[in-house]
Structures are given as structure tokens and as C-alpha cells.
C-alpha positions as CSV (number, residue, x, y, z in Angstrom):
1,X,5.0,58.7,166.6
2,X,8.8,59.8,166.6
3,X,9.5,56.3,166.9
4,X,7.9,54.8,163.7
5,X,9.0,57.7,161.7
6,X,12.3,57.2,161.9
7,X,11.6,53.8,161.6
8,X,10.4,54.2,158.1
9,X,13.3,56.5,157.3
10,X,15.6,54.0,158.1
11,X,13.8,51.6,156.3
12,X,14.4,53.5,153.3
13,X,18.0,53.9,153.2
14,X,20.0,51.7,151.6
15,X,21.2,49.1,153.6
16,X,24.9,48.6,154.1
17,X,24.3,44.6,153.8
18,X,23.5,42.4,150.6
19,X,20.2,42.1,150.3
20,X,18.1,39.0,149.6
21,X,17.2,40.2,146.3
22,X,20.8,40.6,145.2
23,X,22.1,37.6,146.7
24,X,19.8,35.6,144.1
25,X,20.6,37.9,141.4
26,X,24.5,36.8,142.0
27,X,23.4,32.9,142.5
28,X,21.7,33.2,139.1
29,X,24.7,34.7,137.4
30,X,26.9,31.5,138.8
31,X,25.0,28.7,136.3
32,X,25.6,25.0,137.2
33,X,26.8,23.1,134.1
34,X,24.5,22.8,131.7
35,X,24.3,19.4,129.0
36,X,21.7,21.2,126.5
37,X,23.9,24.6,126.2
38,X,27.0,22.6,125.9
39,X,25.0,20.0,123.2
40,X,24.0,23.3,121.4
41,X,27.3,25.2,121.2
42,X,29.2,21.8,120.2
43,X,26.4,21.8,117.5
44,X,26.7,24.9,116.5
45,X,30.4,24.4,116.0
46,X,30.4,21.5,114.0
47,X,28.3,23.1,111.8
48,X,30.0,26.3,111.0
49,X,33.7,25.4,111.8
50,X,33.9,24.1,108.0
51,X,32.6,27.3,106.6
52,X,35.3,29.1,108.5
53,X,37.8,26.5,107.1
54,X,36.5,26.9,103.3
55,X,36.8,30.6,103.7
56,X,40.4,30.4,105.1
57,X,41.3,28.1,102.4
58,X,39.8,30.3,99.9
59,X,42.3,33.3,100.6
60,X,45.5,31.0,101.0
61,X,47.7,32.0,97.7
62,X,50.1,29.2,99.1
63,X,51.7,27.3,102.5
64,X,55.3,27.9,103.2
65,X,57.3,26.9,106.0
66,X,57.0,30.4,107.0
67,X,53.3,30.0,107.4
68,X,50.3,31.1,105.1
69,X,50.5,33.8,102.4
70,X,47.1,35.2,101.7
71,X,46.0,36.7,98.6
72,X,43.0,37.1,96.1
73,X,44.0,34.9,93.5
74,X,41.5,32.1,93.3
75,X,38.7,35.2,93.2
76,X,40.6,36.7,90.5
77,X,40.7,33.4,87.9
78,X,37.4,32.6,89.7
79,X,35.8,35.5,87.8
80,X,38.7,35.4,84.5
81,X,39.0,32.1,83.7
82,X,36.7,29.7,84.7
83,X,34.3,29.8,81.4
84,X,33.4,25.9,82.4
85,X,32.5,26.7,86.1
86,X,30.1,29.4,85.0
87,X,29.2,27.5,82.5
88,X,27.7,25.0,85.2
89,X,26.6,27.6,87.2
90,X,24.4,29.2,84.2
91,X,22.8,25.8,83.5
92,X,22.3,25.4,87.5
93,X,20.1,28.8,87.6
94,X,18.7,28.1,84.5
95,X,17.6,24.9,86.0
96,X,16.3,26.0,88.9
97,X,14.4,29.2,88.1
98,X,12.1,27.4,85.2
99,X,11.5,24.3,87.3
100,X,11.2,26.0,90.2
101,X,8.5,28.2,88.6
102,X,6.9,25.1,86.9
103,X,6.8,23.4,90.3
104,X,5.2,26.7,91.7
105,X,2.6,27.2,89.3
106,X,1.3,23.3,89.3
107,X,1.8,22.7,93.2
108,X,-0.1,25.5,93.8
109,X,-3.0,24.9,91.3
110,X,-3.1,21.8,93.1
111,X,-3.6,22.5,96.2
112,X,-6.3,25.1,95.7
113,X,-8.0,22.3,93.7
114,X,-7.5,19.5,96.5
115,X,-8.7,22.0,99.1
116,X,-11.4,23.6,97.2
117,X,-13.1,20.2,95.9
118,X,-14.3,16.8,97.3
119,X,-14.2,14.3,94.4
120,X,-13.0,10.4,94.8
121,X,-9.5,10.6,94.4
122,X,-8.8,13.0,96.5
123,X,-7.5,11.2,99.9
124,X,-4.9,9.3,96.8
125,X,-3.4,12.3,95.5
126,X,-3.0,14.0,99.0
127,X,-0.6,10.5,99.8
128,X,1.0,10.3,96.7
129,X,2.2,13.5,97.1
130,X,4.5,12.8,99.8
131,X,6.2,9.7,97.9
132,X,8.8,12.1,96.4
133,X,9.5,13.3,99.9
134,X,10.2,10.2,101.0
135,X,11.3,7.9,98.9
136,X,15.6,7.9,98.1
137,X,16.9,10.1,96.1
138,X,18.6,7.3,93.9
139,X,15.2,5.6,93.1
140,X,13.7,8.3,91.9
141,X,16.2,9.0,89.4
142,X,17.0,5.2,88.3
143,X,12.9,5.4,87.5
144,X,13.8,8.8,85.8
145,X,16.7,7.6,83.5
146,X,14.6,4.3,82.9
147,X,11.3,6.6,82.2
148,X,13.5,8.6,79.7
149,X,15.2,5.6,77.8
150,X,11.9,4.1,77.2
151,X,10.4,7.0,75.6
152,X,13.5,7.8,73.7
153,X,14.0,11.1,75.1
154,X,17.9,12.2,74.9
155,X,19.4,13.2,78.1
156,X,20.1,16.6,78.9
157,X,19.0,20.3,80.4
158,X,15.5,19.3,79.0
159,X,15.2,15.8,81.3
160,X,17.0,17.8,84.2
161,X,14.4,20.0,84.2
162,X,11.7,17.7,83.9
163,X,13.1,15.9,87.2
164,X,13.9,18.7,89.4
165,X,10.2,20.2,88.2
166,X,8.8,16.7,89.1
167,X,10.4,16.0,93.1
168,X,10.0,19.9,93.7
169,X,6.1,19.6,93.0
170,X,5.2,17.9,96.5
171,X,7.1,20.7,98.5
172,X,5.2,23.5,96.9
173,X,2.0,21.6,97.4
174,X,2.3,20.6,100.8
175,X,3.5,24.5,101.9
176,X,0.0,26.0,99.8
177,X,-1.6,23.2,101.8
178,X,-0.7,24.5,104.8
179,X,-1.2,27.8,103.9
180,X,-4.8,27.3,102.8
181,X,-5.4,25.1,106.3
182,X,-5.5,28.4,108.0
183,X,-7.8,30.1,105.2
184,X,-11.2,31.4,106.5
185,X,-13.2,30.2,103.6
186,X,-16.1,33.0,104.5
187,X,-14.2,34.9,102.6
188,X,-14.7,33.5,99.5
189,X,-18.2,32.8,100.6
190,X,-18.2,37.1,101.1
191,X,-16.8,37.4,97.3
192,X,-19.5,35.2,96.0
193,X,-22.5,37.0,97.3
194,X,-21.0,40.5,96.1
195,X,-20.4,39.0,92.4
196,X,-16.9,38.0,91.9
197,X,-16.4,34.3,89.8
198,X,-14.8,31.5,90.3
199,X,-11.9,33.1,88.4
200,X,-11.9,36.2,90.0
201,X,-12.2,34.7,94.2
202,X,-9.1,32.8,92.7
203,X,-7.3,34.9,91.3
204,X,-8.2,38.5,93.5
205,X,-8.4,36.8,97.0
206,X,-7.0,33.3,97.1
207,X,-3.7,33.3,95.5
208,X,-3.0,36.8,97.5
209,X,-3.8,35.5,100.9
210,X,-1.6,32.0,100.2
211,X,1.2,34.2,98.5
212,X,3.7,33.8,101.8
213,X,3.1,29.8,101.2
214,X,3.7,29.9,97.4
215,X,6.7,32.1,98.2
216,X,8.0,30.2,100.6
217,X,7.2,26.8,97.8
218,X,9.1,28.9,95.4
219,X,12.3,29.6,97.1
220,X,12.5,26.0,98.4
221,X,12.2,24.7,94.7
222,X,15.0,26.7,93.9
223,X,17.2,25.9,97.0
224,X,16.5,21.7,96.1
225,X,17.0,22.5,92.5
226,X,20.8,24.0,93.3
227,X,21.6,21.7,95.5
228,X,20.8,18.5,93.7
229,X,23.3,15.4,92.7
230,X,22.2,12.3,93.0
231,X,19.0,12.8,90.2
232,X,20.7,14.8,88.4
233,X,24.2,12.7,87.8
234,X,21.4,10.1,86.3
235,X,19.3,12.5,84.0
236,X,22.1,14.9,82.7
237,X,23.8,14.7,79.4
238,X,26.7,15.7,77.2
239,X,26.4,19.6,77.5
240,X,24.4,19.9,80.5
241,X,26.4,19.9,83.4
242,X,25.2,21.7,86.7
243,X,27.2,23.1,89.1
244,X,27.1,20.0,91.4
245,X,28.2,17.7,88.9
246,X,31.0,20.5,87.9
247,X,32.3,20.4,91.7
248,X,32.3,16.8,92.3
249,X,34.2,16.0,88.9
250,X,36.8,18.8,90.0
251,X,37.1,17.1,93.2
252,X,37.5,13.8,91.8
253,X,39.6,14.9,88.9
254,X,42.4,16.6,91.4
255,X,42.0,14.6,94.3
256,X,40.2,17.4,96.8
257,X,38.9,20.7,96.8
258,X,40.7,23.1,94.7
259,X,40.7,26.6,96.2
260,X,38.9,28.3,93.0
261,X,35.8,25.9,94.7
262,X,36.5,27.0,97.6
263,X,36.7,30.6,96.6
264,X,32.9,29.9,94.5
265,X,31.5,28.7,97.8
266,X,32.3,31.8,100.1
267,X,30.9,33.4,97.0
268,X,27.9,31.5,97.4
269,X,27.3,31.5,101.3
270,X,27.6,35.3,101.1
271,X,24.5,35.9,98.1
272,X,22.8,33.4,99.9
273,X,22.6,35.4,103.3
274,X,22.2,38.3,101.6
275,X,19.0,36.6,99.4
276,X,18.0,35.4,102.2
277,X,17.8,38.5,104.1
278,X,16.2,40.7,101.5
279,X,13.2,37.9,101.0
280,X,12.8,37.8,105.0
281,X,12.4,41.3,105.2
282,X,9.8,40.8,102.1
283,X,8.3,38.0,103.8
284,X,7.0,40.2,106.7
285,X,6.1,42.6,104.2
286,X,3.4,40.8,102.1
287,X,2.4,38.4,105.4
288,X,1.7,41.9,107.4
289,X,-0.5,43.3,104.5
């Protein structure tokens, strides 16, 4: 009886030698080479290295043999005395938040309507509305300029917004599609028998329950809408010059980027995250209610 208690006491002091537990733990800190992790980080660095660069850049006052003096110059004529920048930046918000909207209000109306009905033409509208999304960006806005000319319709912030309104429709449908995809239609059925209308299940239990899709729509529209060259070099006019236009006439006017773009874009990247970072946290809030 002595004997196998001091057994178990021994047992239970901590042995002087590595155990078989922590001799894995060690093996599993020494990782082989890895192609995926090194794929990823080389990714990764691709992708932001020019960001880093275009800040840099953006606080370089001027190169010296002595090396770099940094200063905040280009911010300082970036907000005094580039009227025609913000100009183009005015038009480019302009632009985005009324066809963005447009695109919202439609896309979504459509896609309660394909979901909620079966009529002929349904399986037709439900392809069509991934032509858009697939076809170049060029052909759609030759077909745009040509679609314009005929009817006579002078070019400008009207046709601009008329074209981002019209390729932003098939994202915000096909995100309230998804949305509703998920929807438990017993629901509406449960609204029905307790009185509500048509208008009212819309309105008071639809549109809230697909709000993170129409959202989500939303802020896409807008993101393709500031973004956008290639339609918009072919629908824009005298006086309505976006932001993308602005920056690649600067580049091609002076031969690169100029640090006042460069200072615009860290200006940008930094609203962005923070936009982006506000509406994720609101996200969670209205997809948790």
C-alpha cells in the first residue's frame, strides 16, 4: 500500500524530462515551408505596397541629393487651390448618390416583384439581368453614347447618371435576390391572415427583413459609381467631368501622378476605411435586430 502511494506521488511531480506533450508542442512551432502562406503574404504585398508608395509620395515636398524632405504641401493646395479637382469630386458624389439611390429603389422593387410573382417573362428578366455584369465595360457605353446620339439627348451629368443608374441596377437586384432566397415567406403568409395589405406586408415586413441586402446594393452602387472610367469617358460632356476623368487627364497632361493626386488618394483610402467601418458596425446592427 506504501508502495503505490508513493507511486502516485511521484507520478505527480513534475518530471525533470520533456514530456511527450511538449515535445509536439515544440515540433509544431518549427513549420515546414509553406507555398499557400508564402502565395498569400506575396499577395498581400503586392497589393498594399502601392498604397504605402502613394502615401510616401504624397508627403515628399521634394528629392534632393540629400535625400527626401517631407512636408504637408500637396494637402495644403489640395484643400486651397484645387477648385477643378473638387469640382470633379462634387459631380463624382453627385453622381453616385442619385444613381446609386435610383439603382436601389428600382433593383429592389424588382426583385420583390420577380420573387413575389410567377408571370411569363420572368425566367428572361432574371438573365437579362446579369448582361450588365458581364458584358465589357466599353460595349456598354459605345451602345450608351450611340443610344444618346439617336435620341438627341446632349451629353453630360444627366446621361452620366442615366448610365451609372442603368449597369448599377443588376448588382442591387441580384444582392435583394439573395436576400429574399433566404426569406421565410410564412411570414407574410402570418401578416395576411392578421389583416395587413399588400402595401403594408411590403412595406412593414419585407423591405425591413431584406434591408442588410438593399444596404449592402446601396453601397456597392455607390462604390461602381466612383470608380467608373470607361462609361463614363463615352457619356460625359463639356462641364461634367468626374473625378476619374479629372485624374486620368492630370496624369496624361503632366506625364504621371502629380503629388496633389497622390495627396487626394490617401485622402480617400482613409474616409473609405473609416465609411467602411462605421457601416460594418451598422451592418451587425440592423442584421442582429
Amino acid at each position: 500500500m506504501k508502495f503505490r502511494i508513493r507511486d502516485i506521488i511521484t507520478s505527480l511531480r513534475p518530471s525533470r524530462n520533456p514530456s511527450e506533450a511538449s515535445r509536439h508542442a515544440r515540433r509544431a512551432l518549427r513549420k515546414p515551408f509553406s507555398l499557400s502562406e508564402t502565395i498569400f503574404s506575396a499577395t498581400i504585398v503586392f497589393l498594399f505596397l502601392p498604397l504605402f508608395v502613394l502615401t510616401l509620395y504624397s508627403f515628399v515636398e521634394s528629392k534632393s541629393a540629400a535625400g527626401f524632405k517631407f512636408s504637408f504641401v500637396w494637402y495644403e493646395q489640395l484643400f486651397s487651390h484645387s477648385r477643378s479637382l473638387w469640382r470633379a469630386f462634387r459631380n463624382s458624389i453627385l453622381i453616385a448618390l442619385t444613381s446609386a439611390g435610383t439603382a436601389t429603389v428600382l433593383g429592389t422593387f424588382g426583385a420583390v416583384g420577380v420573387n413575389w410573382y410567377r408571370f411569363r417573362l420572368r425566367n428572361y428578366i432574371q438573365a437579362l439581368s446579369f448582361l450588365p455584369m458581364v458584358l465589357p465595360e466599353i460595349i456598354i457605353g459605345v451602345s450608351l453614347l450611340i443610344f444618346f446620339a439617336r435620341l438627341g439627348i446632349p451629353l453630360g451629368l444627366f446621361t452620366i447618371f442615366i448610365a451609372h443608374a442603368t449597369f448599377n441596377l443588376p448588382f442591387v437586384f441580384l444582392m435583394v435576390m439573395a436576400r429574399l432566397d433566404e426569406f421565410d415567406f410564412s411570414i407574410i403568409e402570418a401578416a395576411k391572415d392578421l389583416g395587413a395589405s399588400e402595401a403594408q406586408t411590403l412595406f412593414k415586413v419585407t423591405i425591413p427583413i431584406a434591408m442588410p441586402g438593399i444596404i449592402s446594393g446601396l453601397l456597392t452602387a455607390i462604390t461602381l459609381s466612383l470608380e467608373d472610367f470607361v462609361i463614363t469617358f463615352f457619356v460625359a460632356g463639356p462641364g461634367s467631368t468626374t473625378l476619374p476623368i479629372f485624374i486620368y487627364s492630370a496624369i496624361t497632361r503632366r506625364g504621371g501622378v502629380t503629388p496633389i493626386i497622390s495627396a487626394l488618394s490617401v485622402v480617400m483610402i482613409l474616409g473609405t476605411v473609416l465609411l467602411s467601418y462605421l457601416l460594418r458596425n451598422f451592418l451587425k446592427y440592423i442584421a442582429a435586430k
